[in-house]
C-alpha atoms as a printed R data frame, in Angstrom:
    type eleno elety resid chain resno       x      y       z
1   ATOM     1    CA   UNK     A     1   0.000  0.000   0.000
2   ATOM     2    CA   UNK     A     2   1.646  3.015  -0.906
3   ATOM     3    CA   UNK     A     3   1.221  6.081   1.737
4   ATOM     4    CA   UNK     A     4   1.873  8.986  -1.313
5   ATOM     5    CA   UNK     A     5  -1.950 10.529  -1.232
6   ATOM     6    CA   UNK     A     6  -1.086 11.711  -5.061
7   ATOM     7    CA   UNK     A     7  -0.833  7.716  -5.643
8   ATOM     8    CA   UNK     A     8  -3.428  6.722  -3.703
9   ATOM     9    CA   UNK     A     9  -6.293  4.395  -5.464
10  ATOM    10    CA   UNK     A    10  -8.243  5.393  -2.504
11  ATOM    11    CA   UNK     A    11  -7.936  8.753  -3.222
12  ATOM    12    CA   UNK     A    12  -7.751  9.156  -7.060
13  ATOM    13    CA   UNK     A    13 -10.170  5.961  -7.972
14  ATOM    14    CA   UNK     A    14 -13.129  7.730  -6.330
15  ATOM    15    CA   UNK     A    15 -12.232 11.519  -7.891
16  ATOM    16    CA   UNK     A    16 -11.752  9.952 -11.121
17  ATOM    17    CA   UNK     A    17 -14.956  8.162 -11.307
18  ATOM    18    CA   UNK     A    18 -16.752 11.394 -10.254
19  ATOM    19    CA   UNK     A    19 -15.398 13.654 -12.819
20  ATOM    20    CA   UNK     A    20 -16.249 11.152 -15.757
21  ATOM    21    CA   UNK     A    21 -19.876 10.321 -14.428
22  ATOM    22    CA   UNK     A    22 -20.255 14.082 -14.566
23  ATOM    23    CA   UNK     A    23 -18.644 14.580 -17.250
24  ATOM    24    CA   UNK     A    24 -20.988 11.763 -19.514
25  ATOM    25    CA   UNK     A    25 -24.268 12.772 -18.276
26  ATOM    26    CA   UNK     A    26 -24.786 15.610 -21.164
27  ATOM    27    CA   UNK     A    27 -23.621 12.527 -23.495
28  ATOM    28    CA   UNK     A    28 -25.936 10.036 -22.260
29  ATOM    29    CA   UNK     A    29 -28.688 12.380 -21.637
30  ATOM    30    CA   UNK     A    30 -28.739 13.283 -25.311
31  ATOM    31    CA   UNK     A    31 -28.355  9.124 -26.384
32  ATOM    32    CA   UNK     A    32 -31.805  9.407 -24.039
33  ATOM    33    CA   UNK     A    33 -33.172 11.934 -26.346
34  ATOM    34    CA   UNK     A    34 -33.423 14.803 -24.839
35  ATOM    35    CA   UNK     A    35 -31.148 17.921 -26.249
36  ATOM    36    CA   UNK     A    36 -27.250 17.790 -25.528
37  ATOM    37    CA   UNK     A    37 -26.993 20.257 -22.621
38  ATOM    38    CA   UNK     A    38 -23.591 20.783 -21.550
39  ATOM    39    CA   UNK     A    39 -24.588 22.014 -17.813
40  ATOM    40    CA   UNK     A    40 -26.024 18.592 -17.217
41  ATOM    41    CA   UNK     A    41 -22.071 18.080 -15.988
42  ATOM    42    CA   UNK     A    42 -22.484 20.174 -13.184
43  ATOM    43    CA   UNK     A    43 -25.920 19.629 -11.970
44  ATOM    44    CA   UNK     A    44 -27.200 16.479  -9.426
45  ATOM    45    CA   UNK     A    45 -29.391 13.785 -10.625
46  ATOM    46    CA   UNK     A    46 -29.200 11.472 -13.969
47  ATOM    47    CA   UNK     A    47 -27.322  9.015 -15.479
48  ATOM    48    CA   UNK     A    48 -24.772  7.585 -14.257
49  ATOM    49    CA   UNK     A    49 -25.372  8.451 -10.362
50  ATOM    50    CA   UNK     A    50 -21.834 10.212  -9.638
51  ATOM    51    CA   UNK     A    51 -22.875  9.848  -5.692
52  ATOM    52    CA   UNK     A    52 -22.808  5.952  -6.601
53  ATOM    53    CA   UNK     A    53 -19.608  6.244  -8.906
54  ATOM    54    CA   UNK     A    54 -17.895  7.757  -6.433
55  ATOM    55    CA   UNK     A    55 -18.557  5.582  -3.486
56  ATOM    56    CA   UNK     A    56 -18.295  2.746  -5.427
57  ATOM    57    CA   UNK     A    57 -15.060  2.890  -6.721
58  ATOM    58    CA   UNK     A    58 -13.750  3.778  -3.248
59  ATOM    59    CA   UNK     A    59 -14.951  0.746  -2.075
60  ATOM    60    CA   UNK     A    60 -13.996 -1.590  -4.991
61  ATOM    61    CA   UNK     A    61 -10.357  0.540  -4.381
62  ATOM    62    CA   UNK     A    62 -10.192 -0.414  -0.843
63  ATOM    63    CA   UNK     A    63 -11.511 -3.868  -1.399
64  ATOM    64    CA   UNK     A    64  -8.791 -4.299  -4.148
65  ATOM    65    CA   UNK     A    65  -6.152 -2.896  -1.558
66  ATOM    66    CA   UNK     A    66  -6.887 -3.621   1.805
67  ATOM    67    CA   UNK     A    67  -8.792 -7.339   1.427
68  ATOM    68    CA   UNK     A    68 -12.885 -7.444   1.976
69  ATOM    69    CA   UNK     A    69 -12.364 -8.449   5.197
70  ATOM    70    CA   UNK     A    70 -11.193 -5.212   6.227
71  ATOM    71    CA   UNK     A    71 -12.003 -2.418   8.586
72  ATOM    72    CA   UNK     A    72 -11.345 -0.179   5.879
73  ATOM    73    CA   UNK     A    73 -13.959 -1.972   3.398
74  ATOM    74    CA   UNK     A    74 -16.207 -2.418   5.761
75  ATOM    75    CA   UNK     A    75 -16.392  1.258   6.578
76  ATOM    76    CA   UNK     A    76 -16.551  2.136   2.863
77  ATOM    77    CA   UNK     A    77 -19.482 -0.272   2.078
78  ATOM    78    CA   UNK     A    78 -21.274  1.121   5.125
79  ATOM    79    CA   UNK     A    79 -20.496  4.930   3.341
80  ATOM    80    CA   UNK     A    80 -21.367  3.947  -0.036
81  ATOM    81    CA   UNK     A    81 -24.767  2.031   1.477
82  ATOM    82    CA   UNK     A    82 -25.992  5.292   3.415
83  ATOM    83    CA   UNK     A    83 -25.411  7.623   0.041
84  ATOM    84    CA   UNK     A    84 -26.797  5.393  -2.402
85  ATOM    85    CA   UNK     A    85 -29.933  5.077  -0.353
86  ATOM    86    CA   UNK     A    86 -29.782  9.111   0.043
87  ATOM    87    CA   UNK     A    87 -29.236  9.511  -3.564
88  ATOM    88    CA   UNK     A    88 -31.691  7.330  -4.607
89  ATOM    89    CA   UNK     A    89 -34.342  7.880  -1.955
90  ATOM    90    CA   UNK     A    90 -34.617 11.059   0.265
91  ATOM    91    CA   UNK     A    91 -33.105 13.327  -2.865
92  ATOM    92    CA   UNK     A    92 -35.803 11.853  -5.245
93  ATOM    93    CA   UNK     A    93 -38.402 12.554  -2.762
94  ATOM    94    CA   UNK     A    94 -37.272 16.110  -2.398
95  ATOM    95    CA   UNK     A    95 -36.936 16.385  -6.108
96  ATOM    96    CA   UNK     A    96 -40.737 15.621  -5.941
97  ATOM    97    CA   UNK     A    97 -41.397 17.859  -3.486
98  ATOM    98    CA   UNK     A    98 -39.932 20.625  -4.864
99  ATOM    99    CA   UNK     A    99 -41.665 19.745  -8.275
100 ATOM   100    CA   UNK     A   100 -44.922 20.166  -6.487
101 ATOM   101    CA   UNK     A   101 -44.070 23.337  -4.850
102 ATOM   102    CA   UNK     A   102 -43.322 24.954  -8.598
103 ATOM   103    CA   UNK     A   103 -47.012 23.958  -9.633
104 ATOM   104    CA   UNK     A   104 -48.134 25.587  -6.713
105 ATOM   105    CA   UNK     A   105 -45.820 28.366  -7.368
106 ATOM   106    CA   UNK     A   106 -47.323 28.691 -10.621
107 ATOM   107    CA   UNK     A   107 -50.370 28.278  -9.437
108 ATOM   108    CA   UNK     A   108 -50.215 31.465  -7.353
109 ATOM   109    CA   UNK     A   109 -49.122 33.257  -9.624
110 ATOM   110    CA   UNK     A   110 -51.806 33.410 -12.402
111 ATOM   111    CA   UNK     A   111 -53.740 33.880  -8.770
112 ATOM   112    CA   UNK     A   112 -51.708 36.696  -7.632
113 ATOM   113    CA   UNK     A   113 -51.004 38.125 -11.405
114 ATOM   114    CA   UNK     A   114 -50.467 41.696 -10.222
115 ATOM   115    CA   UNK     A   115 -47.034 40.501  -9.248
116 ATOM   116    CA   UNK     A   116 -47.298 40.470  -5.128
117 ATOM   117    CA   UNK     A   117 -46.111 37.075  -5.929
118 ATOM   118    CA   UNK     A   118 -42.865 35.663  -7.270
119 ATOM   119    CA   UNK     A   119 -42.545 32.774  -8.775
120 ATOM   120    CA   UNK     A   120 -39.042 31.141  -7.969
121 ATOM   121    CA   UNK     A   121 -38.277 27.273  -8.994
122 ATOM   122    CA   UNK     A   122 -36.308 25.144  -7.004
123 ATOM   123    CA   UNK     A   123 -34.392 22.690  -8.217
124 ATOM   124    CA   UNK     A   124 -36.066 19.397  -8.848
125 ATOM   125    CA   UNK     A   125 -33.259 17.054 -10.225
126 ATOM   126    CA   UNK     A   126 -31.807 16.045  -7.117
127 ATOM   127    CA   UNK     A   127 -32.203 12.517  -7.012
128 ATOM   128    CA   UNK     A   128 -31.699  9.038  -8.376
129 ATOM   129    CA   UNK     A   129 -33.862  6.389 -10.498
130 ATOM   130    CA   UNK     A   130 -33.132  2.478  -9.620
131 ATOM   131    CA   UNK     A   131 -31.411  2.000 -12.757
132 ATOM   132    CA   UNK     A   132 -29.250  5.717 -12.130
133 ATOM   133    CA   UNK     A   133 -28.146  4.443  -9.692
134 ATOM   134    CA   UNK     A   134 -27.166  0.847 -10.654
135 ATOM   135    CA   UNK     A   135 -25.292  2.534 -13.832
136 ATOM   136    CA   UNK     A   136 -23.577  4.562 -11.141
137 ATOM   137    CA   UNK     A   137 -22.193  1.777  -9.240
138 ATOM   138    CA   UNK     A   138 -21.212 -0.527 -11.953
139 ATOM   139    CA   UNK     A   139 -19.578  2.495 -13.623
140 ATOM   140    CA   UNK     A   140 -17.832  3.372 -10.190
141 ATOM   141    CA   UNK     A   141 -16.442 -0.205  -9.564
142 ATOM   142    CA   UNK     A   142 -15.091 -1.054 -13.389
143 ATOM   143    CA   UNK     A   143 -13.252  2.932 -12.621
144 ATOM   144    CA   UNK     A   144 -12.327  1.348  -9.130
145 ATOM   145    CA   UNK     A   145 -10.581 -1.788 -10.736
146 ATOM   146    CA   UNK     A   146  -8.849  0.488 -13.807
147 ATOM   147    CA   UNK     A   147  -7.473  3.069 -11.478
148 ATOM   148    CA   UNK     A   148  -6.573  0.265  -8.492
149 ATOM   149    CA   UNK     A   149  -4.596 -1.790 -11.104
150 ATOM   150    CA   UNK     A   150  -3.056  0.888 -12.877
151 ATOM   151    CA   UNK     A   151  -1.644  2.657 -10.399
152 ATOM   152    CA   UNK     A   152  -0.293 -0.840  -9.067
153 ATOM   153    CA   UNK     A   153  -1.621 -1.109  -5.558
């Protein structure tokens, strides 16, 4: 195991796998579809989960590393298990939430048309489908292996 944090899989597995799940979503959003919009790379939600990358590959790093059995896995499984079930859970719901509150937004608006009401969205991409977040693991762990193995644990 080699202590240099600049050659750390631990370290660089996880960052990596973040930047390129961001860094697809415009491309796979547009695969989906929907217009290529290149500030899908810095906004939450869609395809592939970067939460799920990124926890992902720091486990499969760590597993690679330090054995399954260890404290260190453990702890990262544990990590990745309470964020994927934030990502895909408690952000949806708030990404429904706040969808509801903009129809109610708009809502009192045409009500209150002589502007003492202002209409301001939040955000309602802030969560995870099942299968966003099962893209976002696999792509995480296949990162986790590339990085672990090239940087020669």
């Amino acid at each position: 195991m080699n202590n240099d944090l600049l050659h750390s899989s631990a370290i660089i597995a996880p960052f990596i796998a973040w930047l390129l799940a961001q860094a697809i979503k415009p491309l796979i959003s547009r695969l989906s579809g929907d217009n290529f919009n290149f500030k899908r790379a810095f906004s939450t939600g869609g395809m592939p989960s970067s939460h799920s990358s990124t926890v992902a590959a720091l486990a499969t790093s760590l597993g690679i590393t330090q054995g399954i059995g260890s404290t260190e896995f453990a702890i990262a499984m544990v990590f990745s298990s309470v964020v994927v079930y934030d990502a895909m859970g408690i952000r949806q719901e708030a990404g429904k939430q706040a969808e509801m509150m903009n129809d109610w937004s708009k809502t009192f608006s045409e009500i209150f048309d002589e502007g003492q009401f202002t209409q301001a969205n939040l955000k309602t991409m802030l969560g995870h489908t099942g299968s966003q977040v099962i893209g976002g693991i696999i792509f995480g762990i296949l990162v986790g292996f590339a990085v672990t193995y090239a940087i020669g644990f």
